[in-house]
N, C-alpha and C positions, 0 to 999 in steps of 0.2 A: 508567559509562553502558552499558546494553544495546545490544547488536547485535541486531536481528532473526532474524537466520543463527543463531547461536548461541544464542539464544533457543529457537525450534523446532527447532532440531538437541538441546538437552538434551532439552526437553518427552519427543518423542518416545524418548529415549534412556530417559529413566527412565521412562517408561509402557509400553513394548516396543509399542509402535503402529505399525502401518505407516507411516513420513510422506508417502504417495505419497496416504493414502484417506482420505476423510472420514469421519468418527465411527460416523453411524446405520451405512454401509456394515460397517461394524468389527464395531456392535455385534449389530445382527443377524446377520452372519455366525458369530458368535462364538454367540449365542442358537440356533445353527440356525433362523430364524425370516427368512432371506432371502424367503420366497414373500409374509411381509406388506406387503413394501415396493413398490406399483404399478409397474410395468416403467418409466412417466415418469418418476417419480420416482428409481428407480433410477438411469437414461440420463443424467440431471440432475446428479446426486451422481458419479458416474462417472467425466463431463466437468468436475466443480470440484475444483479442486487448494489442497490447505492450504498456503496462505502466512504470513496471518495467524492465524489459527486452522484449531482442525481440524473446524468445525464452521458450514454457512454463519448461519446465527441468531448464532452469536457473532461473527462477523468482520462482519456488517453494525451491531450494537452497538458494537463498538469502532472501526469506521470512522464510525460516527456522532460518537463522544464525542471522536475525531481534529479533525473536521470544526468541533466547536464551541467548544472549548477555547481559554483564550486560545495564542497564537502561541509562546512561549516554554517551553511545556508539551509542543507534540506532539513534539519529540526524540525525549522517553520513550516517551510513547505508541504512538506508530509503533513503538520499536523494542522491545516485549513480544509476548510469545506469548499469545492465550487460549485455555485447552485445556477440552473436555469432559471428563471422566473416568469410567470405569466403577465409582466408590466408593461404595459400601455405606453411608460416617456421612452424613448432613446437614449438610454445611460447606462453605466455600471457601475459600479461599486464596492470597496473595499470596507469591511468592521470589526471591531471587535465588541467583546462583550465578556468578561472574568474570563474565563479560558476557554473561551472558544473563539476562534477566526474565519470570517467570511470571506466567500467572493463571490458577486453576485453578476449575471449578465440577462439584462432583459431581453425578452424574445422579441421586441419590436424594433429593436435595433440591430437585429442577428434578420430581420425582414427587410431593414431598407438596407441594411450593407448589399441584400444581394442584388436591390434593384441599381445598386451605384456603382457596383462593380458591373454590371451587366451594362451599361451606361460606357463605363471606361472602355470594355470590350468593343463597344458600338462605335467607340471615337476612333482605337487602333482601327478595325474593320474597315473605315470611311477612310482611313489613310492609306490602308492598303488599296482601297481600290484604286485610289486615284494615283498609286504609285504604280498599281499594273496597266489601266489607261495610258500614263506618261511613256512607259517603257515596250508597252505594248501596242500603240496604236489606237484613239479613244473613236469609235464609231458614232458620237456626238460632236457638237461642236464644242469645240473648249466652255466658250459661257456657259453654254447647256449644260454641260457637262459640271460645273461648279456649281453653277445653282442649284442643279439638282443633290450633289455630295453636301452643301451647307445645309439645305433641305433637310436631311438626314440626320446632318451635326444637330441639328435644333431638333429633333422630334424628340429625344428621350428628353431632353430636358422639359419640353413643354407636358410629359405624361408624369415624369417627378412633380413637377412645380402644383398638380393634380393630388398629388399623396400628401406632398406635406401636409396642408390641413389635417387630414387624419394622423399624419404620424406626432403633429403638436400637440394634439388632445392628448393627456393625460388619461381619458377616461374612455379611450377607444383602442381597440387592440385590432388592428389589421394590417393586412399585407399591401396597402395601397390597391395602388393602379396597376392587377399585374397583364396587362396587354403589353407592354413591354420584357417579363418575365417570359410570356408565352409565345411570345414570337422567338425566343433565342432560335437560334441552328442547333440541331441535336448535337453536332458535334463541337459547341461550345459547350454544353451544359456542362460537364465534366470538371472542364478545365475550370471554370465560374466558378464551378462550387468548390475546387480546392482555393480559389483565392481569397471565397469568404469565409472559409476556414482559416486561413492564415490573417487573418482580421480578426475575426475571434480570438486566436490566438495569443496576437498584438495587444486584445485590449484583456485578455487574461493577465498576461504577460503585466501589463502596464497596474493594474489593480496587484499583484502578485510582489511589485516592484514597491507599493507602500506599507507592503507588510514589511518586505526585507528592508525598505531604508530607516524601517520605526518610524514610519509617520504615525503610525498607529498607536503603538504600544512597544517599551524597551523589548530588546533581543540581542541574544550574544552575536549575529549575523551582521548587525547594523553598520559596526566599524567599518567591516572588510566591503561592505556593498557601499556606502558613503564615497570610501576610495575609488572602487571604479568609478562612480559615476563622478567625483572631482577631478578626476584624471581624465574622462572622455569629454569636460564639460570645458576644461583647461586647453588640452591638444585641440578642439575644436574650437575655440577661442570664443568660447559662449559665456565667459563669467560674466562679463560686463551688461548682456543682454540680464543675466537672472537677477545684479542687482537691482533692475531697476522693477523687479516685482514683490509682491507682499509674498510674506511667508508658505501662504496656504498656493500663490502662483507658482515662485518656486517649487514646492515639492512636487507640482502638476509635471514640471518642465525635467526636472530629475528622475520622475516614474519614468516619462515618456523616453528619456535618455537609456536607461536601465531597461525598461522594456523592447525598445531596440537592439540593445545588445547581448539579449535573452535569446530574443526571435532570429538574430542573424546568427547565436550560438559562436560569439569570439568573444565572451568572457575569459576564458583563460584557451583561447586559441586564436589564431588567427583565421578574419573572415573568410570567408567562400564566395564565387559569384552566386551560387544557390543561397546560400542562408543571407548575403545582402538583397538579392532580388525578391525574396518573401518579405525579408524585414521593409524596404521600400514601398512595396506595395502594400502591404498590412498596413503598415502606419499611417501612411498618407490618404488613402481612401477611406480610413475611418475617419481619419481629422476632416476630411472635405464632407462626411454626411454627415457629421454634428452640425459642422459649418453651417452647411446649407440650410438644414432641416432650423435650427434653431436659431439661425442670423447669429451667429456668434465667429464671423469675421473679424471682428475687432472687440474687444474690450476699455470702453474708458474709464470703470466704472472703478477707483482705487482699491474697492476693496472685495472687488467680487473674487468668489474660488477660484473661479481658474482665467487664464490667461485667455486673449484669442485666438483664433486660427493663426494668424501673422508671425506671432512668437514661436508660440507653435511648430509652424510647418517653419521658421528660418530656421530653429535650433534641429529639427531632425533632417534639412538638409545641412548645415556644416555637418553634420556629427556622416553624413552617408558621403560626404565629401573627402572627408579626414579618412575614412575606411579605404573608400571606392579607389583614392588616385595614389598611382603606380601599380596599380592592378593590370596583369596582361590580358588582352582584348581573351574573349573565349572562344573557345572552338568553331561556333556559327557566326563569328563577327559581331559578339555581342559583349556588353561590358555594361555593368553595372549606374554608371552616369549615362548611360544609353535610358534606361529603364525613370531614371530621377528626371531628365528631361522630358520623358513623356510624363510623367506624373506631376510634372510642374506647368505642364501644358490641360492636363485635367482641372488640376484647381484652378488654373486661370479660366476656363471656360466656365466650371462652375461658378468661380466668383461674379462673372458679367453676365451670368445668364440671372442670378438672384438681385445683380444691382440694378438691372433693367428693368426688372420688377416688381420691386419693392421700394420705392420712393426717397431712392437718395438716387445723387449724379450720379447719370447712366455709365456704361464705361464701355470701351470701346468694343463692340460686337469684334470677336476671334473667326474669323472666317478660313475652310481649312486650306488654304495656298498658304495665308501665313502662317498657321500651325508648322504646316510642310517643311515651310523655308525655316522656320524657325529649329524644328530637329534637327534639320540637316545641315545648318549652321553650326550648332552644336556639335553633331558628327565628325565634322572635320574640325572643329576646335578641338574635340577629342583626342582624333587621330594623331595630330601635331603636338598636344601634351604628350600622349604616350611615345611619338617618337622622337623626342627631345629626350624623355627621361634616359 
């Protein structure tokens, strides 16, 4: 079992971190780039001292996921460290070590989540438009008028495909290409940054989720968290998909399960349209910036750690399926498989846009009238599930 103390006593021991100062303080200082951080701001960070983490955005996530877990689980919980880290790959990570417990989340991938969520943002945006054009009268000609929306649909992708390179190296830490960050609408940024926050979350969550299943190290927690997640892996009819992975895939596929159902908080409640529309989106837009960033679409390899994107994203939509249906539509005519069909519409863009360009058969360019038609196919198969139930 972890101790707290020893926890953060390693963290900082093998990071050579101050453990007296908070992360941004670290990392700017380190950046020479102290003058961008607002004097409040500063004053703020100054006065908060790393207990739980060394970062306040993480230690309010994991005092959240403390708070809602069942009883028999916070032991561990409480007694883990989450650390920022100044690492260059796009990954995260769970360890132990005698009694202390990690969680590690690198700041490079806490960089391109927001350029992918900004991306996702950009895809809804281009759909709207061409939903208020259709309804509203488009003062182009229709072709014009598409050309110009695919136009669109393609730009972030062609300013990602720009980043990668840097965000592969292991030995370069930057934020990409951000001409796409800086162009948002003021009135997205808000909403962006809570979603790459619940990303974060997701993949705290997911790291969080092998402590509790013992992938790491025994804990009296283990039994009761094993069961939920054989029981959300059963009702969602996912056994057959996990035997046919190695050991160390499984447990990738059982975090992701568990981390799921951390983030949508119906462990021992039932879901919410709120808590499944973060969980949906967290999960899936971080699996798509692995994806992308590191070709890890598919996995052939028998015995590689983790699975593909494909397992991957089939096992967290049955498991958002099994939640989502007999859910009553929401208030604004919105429902949870609303949100999964858009998100199944994202990874499919992102997948043809990396196969196009990277030397396997091409795959069919996504143009947005199909997108369109493809939602709103979906909508009305919704509609007709929910009013048969």
């Amino acid at each position: 079992m972890p101790i707290l103390k020893n926890s953060r006593g390693k963290f900082f021991h093998v990071h050579k971190m101050p453990s007296d100062r908070a992360f941004w303080l670290h990392f700017f200082d380190r950046m020479g780039k102290m003058n961008l951080v607002p004097h409040h701001h500063r004053r703020a960070l100054e006065s908060w001292k790393p207990e739980r983490s060394n970062c306040p955005e993480l230690t309010y996530m994991i005092e959240g996921f403390i708070a809602r877990i069942p009883g028999e689980w916070q032991a561990t919980a409480r007694n883990l460290f989450v650390g920022r880290v100044m690492a260059a790959d796009i990954n995260a990570k769970a360890w132990t070590e005698r009694q202390a417990g990690i969680i590690e989340i690198n700041l490079q991938y806490t960089w391109a989540l927001s350029a992918y969520v900004t991306t996702f943002d950009e895809v809804l945006g281009t759909l709207r438009h061409l939903l208020n054009n259709a309804t509203e009268g488009a003062e182009l000609e229709t072709d014009q008028l598409l050309e110009n929306l695919n136009r669109r649909l393609r730009h972030p992708w062609e300013q990602l495909d720009l980043s990668r390179a840097q965000w592969r190296d292991p030995r370069l830490l930057g934020s990409g290409d951000i001409s796409l960050l800086e162009a948002t609408a003021p009135e997205r940024i808000g909403l962006q940054a809570e979603v790459v926050s619940a990303c974060e979350e997701f993949i705290l969550a997911h790291e969080l989720a092998h402590h509790l299943l013992g992938h790491l190290s025994k804990h009296p927690g283990k039994g009761n968290a094993r069961k939920v997640v054989t029981d959300l892996l059963d009702r969602s009819d996912l056994l057959g998909l996990r035997t046919k992975l190695n050991t160390n895939q499984k447990q990738e596929i059982d975090a992701d399960v568990l981390a799921f159902a951390l983030v949508a908080d119906c462990i021992e409640r039932a879901p919410t349209h709120e808590g499944l529309y973060r969980a949906i989106l967290a999960s899936i837009i971080s699996l798509v910036t692995l994806a992308h960033v590191q070709d890890s679409w598919f996995e052939i390899e028998p015995e590689a750690s983790h699975p593909g994107f494909l397992e991957r994203f089939t096992a967290l939509t049955k498991l958002t399926k099994l939640l989502a249906t007999g859910m009553p539509i929401g208030p604004s005519g919105d429902h949870p498989l609303d949100a999964l069909a858009q998100l199944q519409t994202f990874a499919g863009i992102a997948y043809t846009s990396w196969a196009n360009k990277n030397a396997v058969p091409p795959a069919k360019q996504l143009g947005i009238l199909s997108i369109a038609n493809f939602l709103m196919d979906r909508r009305e198969q919704l509609m007709q599930e929910i009013s048969t139930d």
